[in-house]
N, C-alpha and C positions, 0 to 999 in steps of 0.2 A: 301587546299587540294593539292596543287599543290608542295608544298614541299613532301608529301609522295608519290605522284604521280611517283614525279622524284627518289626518295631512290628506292619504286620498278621497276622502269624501269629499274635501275643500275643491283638489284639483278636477273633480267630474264635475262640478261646480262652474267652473272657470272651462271646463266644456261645453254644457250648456251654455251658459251664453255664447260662445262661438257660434252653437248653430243658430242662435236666432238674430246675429247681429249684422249679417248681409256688408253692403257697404263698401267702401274701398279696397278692402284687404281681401276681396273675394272677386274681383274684376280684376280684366287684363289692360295693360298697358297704363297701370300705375306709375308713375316717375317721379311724383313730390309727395311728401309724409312725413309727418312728425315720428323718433325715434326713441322709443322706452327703453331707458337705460337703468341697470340698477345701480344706487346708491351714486347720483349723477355728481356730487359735489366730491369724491373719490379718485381716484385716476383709472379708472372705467369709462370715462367722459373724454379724458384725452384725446385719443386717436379722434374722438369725434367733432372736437372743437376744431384738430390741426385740418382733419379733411376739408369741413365747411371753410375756414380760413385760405385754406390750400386751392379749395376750387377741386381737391380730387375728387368727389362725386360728380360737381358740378360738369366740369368737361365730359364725363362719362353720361349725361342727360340725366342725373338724378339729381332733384333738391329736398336736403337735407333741412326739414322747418325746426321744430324744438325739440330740445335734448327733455323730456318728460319723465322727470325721476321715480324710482321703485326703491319700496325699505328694502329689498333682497327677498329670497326664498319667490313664494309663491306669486307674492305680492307684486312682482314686474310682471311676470305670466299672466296675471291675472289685466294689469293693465296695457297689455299688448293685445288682449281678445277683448276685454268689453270697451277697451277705449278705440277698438277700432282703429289700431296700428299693427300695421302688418308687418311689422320685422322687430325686431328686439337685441340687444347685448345682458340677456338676463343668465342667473347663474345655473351653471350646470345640473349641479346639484335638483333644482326647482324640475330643469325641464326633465332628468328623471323620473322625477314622480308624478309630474302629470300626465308622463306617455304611459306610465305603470298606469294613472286613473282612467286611460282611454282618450285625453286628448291629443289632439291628432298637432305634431311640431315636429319641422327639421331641420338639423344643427347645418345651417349651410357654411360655415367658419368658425375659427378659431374664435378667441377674443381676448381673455386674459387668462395666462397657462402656469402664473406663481405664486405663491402664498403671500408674498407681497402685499404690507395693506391689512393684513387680519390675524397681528400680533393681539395676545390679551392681554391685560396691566389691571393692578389695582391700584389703587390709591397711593401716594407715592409716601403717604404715614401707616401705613399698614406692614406694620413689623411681622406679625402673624403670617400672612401670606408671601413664603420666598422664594418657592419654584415648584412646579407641576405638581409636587408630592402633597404640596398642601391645600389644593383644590378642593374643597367641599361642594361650593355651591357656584355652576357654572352660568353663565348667559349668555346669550347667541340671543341672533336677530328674530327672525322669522321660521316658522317648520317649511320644510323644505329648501330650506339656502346653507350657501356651503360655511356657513360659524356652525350650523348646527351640526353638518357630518363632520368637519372639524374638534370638535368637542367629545366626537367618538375614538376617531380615531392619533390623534396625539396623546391621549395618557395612553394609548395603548403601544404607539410604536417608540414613546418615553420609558414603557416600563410601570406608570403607575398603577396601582392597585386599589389605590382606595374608592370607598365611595362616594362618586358625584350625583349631586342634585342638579341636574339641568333645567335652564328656566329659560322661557322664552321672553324676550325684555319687549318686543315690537318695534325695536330699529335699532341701530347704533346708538343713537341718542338718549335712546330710552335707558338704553344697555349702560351709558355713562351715568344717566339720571341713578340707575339702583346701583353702581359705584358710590356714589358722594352717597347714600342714603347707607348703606352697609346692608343692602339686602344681598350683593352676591359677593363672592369672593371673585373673580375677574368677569371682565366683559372686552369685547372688542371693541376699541378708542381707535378712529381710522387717523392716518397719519395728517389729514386737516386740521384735526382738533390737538393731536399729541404737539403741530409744529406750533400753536397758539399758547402754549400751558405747559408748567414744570408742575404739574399735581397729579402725575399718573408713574408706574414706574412696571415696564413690561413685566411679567412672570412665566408668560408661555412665548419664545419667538417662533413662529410658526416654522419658517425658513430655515431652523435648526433640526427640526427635524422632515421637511418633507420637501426637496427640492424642486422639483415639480407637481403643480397641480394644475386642473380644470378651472379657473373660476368660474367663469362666465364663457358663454358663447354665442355668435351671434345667429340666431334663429328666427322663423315663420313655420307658418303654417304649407302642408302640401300644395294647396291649391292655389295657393300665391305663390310660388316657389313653380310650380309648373305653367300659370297662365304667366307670369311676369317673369321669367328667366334671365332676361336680356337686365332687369331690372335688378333684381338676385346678385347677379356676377358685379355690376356695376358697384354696389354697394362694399361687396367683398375686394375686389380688386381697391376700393377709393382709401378703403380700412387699410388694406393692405401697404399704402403707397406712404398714408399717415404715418404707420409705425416705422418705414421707413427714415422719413422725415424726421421724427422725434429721435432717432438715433443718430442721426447727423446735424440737426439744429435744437438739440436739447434747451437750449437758452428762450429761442423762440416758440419752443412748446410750454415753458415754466410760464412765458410773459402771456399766452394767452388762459395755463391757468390758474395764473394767480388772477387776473381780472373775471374770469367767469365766479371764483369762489371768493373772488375778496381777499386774499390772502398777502402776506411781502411775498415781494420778489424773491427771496433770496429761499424763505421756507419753501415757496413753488419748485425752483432751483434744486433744493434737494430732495424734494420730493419726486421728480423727475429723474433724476439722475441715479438713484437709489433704482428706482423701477426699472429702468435700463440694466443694471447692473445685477437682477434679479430676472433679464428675459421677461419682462412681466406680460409683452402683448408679443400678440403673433395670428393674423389670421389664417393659419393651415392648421391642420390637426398634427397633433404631438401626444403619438399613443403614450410614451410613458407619463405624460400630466392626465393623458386619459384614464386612465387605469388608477391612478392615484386617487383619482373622484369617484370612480366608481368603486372603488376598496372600499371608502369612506363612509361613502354614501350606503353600502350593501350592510356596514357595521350601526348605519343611525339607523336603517328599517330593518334589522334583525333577517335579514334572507342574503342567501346567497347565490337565487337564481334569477338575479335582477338583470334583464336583456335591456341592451343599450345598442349595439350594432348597427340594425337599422336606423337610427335614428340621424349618422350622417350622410351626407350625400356629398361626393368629391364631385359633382358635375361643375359646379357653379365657382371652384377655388380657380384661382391665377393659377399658368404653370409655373411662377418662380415661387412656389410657398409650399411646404411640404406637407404629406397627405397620408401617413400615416399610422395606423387606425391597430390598437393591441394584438396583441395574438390571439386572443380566442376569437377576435373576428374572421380570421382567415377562414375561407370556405362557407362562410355565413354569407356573402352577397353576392 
């Protein structure tokens, strides 16, 4: 217990400052804002490049200023309340545990609903490690983001037994750095880096066993969400219109981002078209990706009465995006 002890001590943390950071994200009739995104160089960032490109916020009276990246877990939550950005596409996972710490967040959209993106691989000379069973020593990003409930719940609906050391790396990056060094047996190498390099060689595909998940969702705060509503829908509806777009102009989602991360065209190309073919974005809720997160996540904090329910709000979704929410929510709202 001591380990979730310490993740919600962090997230009351990242409360506090909320209350003392006033500012934009606490006034009404906000329309332009920089947007914290986790792990912005990912395809998390997508939908948000085609929207700004697209003009869909813009028509809608909202400007979308920088894409301002999060390592994952707590770490985007935390830079949506003290950086003074009121809305967020941070991961699911996180915003469980800070409503468990008392910060006050709500899930007003989808955002990425598939395991897509958070395959593990080790080293591509690492004869020793050659599928799930052989997992000793595991790495994930950040406490509170969804590699760490990931890493609960795959050897368990894999079947494995053995025991894992779980180790927190501090990014993706980091997570590759203790790869090359042989501190872990896998870490998650996001598909930017796997389309640059033949020195990695997957061991856990996430997609094999969990067809839908939560990753991310797009979230604020109550009081933004209630003074800015008109602002709220705007934002969801523009997400909403991108993912659109991305499924019917694949080619011109890869070209805007292979230039945002520097990448070829053609790795972009597949890295897009892969995500498509995984459902990877969707701004409505999709209980069974929901549930899938919250399985997860009830298995990295060891409880099984972890309340999420509340935490969305179908006011503010398009009516063409679907809305709904597991079964043990019924009759909870």
């Amino acid at each position: 217990m001591k380990r979730a002890t310490a993740l919600i001590a962090g997230a009351a943390a990242a409360a506090l400052v909320l209350s003392g950071c006033g500012g934009s994200a606490d006034t009404a009739g906000v329309t332009s804002f920089d947007i914290a995104v986790s792990n912005a160089s990912e395809p998390y960032s997508i939908p948000w490049l085609v929207g700004k490109d697209q003009g869909f916020f813009a028509k809608r009276g909202v400007t979308i200023g920088e894409i301002v990246p999060g390592k994952g877990g707590g770490t985007t939550v935390r830079n949506m309340l003290s950086g003074d950005l009121p809305m967020a596409d941070v991961g699911f996972t996180s915003v469980l545990e800070s409503s468990e710490a008392g910060t006050p967040l709500t899930v007003v959209a989808g955002a990425t609903q598939s395991v897509y993106g958070l395959d593990f691989y080790t080293l591509a000379g690492n004869t020793r490690v050659q599928t799930i069973n052989d997992v000793h020593k595991w790495a994930y990003t950040n406490p509170q983001s969804v590699t760490q409930a990931l890493s609960y719940i795959l050897p368990k609906v894999a079947g494995a037994t053995q025991d894992i050391e779980r180790v927190s790396s501090g990014g993706a990056g980091e997570g590759v750095a203790l790869l090359e060094a042989g501190s872990v047996d896998v870490a998650v190498v996001p598909p930017s880096v796997v389309a640059k390099t033949g020195k990695f060689r997957v061991v856990v595909s996430s997609a094999d066993h969990l067809k839908k998940f939560q990753q991310s969702v797009i979230t604020t705060t109550p009081e933004f969400a209630e003074r800015n509503p008109d602002t709220v829908k705007a934002v969801v509806a523009g997400y909403a219109e991108a993912v659109d777009f991305i499924r019917a102009n694949p080619a011109k989602a890869a070209q805007l981002y292979a230039d945002y991360i520097d990448i070829d065209v053609a790795a972009a190309t597949t890295i897009v078209e892969k995500a498509i073919s995984y459902d990877n974005w969707g701004a409505g809720f999709d209980a069974e990706a929901i549930q899938q997160a919250v399985d997860a996540q009830r298995l990295a904090m060891n409880r099984t009465d972890l309340k999420f329910c509340d935490l969305f709000q179908k006011t503010y979704l398009p009516a063409n995006v679907p809305a709904t929410l597991p079964a043990e929510c019924e009759g909870t709202r």
